[in-house]
N, C-alpha and C positions, 0 to 999 in steps of 0.2 A: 536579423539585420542590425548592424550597427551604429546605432546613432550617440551624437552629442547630445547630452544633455540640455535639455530646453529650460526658458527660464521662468515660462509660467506655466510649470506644470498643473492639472488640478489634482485633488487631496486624492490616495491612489493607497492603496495597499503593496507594499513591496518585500517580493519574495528572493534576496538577496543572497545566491548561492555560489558556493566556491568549492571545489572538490569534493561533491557526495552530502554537503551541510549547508547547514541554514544560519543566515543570522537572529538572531531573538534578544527580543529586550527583556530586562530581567522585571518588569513589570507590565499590566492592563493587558492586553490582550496577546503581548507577546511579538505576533508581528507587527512590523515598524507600517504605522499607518499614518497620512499626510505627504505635503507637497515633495516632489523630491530635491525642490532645494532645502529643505527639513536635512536631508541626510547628505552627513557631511563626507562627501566625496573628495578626492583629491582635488584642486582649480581645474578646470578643462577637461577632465576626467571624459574618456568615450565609454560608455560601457555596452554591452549587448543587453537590451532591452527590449523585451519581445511581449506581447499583451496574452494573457493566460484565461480574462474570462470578470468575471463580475462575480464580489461579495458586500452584501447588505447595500445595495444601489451603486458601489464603489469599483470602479475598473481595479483588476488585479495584473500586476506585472512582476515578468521573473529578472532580474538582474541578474545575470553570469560576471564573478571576478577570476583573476588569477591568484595565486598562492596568499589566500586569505587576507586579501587586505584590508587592514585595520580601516571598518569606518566610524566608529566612533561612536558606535549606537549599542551593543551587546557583544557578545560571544558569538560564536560559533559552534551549533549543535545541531545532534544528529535527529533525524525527522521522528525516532521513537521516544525520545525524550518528551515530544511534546504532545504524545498520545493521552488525551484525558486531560490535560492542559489548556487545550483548545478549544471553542465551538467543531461541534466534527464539521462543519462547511469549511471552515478554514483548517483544518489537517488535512481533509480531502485535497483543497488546493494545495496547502503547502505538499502536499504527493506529487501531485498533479506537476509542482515547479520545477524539484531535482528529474521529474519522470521525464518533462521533456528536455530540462540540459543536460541527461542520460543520452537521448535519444539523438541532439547534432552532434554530443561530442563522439558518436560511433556510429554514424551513418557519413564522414567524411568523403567514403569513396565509395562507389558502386561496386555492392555485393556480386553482380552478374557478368560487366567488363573488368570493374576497378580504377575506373576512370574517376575523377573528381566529382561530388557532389555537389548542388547546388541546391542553396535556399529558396525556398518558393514562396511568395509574400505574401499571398491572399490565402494561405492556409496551414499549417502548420505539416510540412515534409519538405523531403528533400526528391530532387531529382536531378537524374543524368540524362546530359541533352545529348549525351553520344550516343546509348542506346535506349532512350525515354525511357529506361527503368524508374519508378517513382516508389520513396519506400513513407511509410508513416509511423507513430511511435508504437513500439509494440505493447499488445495488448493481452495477456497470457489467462484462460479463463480457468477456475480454480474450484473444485467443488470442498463446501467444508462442512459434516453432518454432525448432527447431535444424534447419541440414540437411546430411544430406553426399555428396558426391559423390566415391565411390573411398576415398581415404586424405586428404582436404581436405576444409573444414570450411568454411561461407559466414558471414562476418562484414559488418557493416557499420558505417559510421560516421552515426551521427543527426545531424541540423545541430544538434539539443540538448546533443548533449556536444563539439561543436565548438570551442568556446571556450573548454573546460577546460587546464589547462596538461598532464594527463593523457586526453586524446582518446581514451573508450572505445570498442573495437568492439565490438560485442555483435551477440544475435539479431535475426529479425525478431518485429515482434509488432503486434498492431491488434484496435480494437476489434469486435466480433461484433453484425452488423448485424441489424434485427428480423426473424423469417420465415428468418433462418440459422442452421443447422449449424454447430458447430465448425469440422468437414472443410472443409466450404465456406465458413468464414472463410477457414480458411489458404489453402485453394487460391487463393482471389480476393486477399488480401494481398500474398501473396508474387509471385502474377503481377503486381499492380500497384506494386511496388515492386522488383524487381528483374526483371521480365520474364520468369520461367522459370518450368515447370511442375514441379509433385512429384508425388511415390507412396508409397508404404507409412507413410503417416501414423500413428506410435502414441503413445497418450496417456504420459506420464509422471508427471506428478505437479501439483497448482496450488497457489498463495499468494495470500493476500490482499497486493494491493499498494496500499496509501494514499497516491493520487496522485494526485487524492484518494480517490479509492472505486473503483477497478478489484479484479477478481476473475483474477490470470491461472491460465489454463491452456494447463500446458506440455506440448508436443511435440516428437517429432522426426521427420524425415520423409528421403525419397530425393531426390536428384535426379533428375530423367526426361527434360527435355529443356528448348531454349532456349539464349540466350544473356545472361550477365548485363548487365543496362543499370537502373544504379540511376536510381530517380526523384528526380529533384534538390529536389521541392517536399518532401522529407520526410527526404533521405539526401543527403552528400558525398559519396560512395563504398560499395561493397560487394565484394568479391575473394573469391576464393576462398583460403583460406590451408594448408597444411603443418600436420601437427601440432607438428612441432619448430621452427615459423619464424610464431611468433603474436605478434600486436600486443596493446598492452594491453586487459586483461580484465575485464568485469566483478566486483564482490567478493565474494568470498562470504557464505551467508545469502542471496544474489540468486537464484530460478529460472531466471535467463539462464545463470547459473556454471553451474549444475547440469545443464542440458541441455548448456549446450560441454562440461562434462566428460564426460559420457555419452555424445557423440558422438565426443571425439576417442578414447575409449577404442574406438571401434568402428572410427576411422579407423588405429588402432595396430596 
């Protein structure tokens, strides 16, 4: 919904998005936190102002601008910049911000007629009053496993971080097919990506990962059997590595870290 600016706002957390990015101040916590007369908007300024949720007792809101408008507080950057930067509650929200001005800027019209959408105000969707289609932000669930075999820990390299000047290896991970299981996500994943079977699959823990809208949950599993043979349409490599003799790693604040660290703790 689009309102004017009020002029006694209370002190708020503001997730000030324009095109796919964030605004951030280049110092303390990053996001711009306080009144929103604090931020200096154009005089009269309407912006679309929508409430996202609560961090540290403080109401959070997302601000949608058009072609980056200078407000006078930071830059403009991208939500992986500020990975490890962050408390993870507020990266989570800052996800959470671009996740849903993803979500009205491409729910416009009704997927089923194509008729016009509509804001709905007591909850965060859209609906069409022509054919009560109602859609909500999507939510894509994602499984991502650690696995080990003995005292070695199975890494691979994505063709996505390929061309970094720091070539991450990390877990595997993919997304959870309709009519599947978690379990038999991983199990069919991992056989299709690196050819080998697992067992003793246990949950560990998930995050919201805004890439844009994936939900991962994390595992770790055994090895059981097979030979490693990565699939090239998705991977450069996959090896099995040492705990003392690892290639560069994911960063922390990532669920990937979190599972290699728990597993090499196991492989120790």
């Amino acid at each position: 919904m689009n309102q004017v600016i009020e002029e006694n706002e209370q002190e708020a957390w503001w997730f000030i998005v324009s095109q796919g990015k964030l605004v951030a101040l280049d110092k303390g916590e990053l996001i711009p936190f306080g009144s929103i007369n604090d931020l200096p908007f154009p005089e009269g300024a309407t912006v679309n102002k929508r409430l996202l949720g609560e961090y540290n007792g403080a109401s959070c809101y997302l601000v949608e601008l058009d072609d980056f408008l200078d407000v006078g507080l930071g830059d403009y950057v991208t939500l992986r910049s500020l990975l490890g930067r962050v408390p993870d509650l507020l990266f989570d929200m800052s996800g959470r911000a671009l996740q849903i001005a993803l979500f009205y800027k491409t729910h416009q019209f009704c997927g089923q007629c194509g008729q016009k959408m509509q804001e709905i105000d007591w909850e965060i969707a859209m609906k069409c009053y022509h054919c009560q289609h109602r859609a909500y932000p999507r939510v894509s669930p994602c499984i991502i496993v650690a696995i080990r075999k003995h005292k070695q820990i199975l890494l691979a390299l994505h063709k996505r971080h390929q061309q970094s000047n720091y070539p991450v290896y990390t877990t595997l991970a993919g997304f959870t097919e309709a009519g599947e299981s978690l379990e038999a996500c991983i199990e069919r994943e991992v056989f299709e990506e690196v050819g080998i079977k697992v067992k003793n699959i246990q949950y560990v823990s998930s995050q919201p990962w805004p890439f844009p809208h994936s939900l991962m949950m994390g595992f770790t599993a055994d090895y059981a059997s097979g030979e490693v043979c990565a699939d090239t349409h998705e991977l450069v490599e996959a090896n099995w590595y040492d705990a003392d003799n690892l290639p560069i790693m994911p960063k922390h604040g990532t669920i990937a870290r979190k599972l290699i660290e728990k597993t090499l703790k196991r492989c120790r």
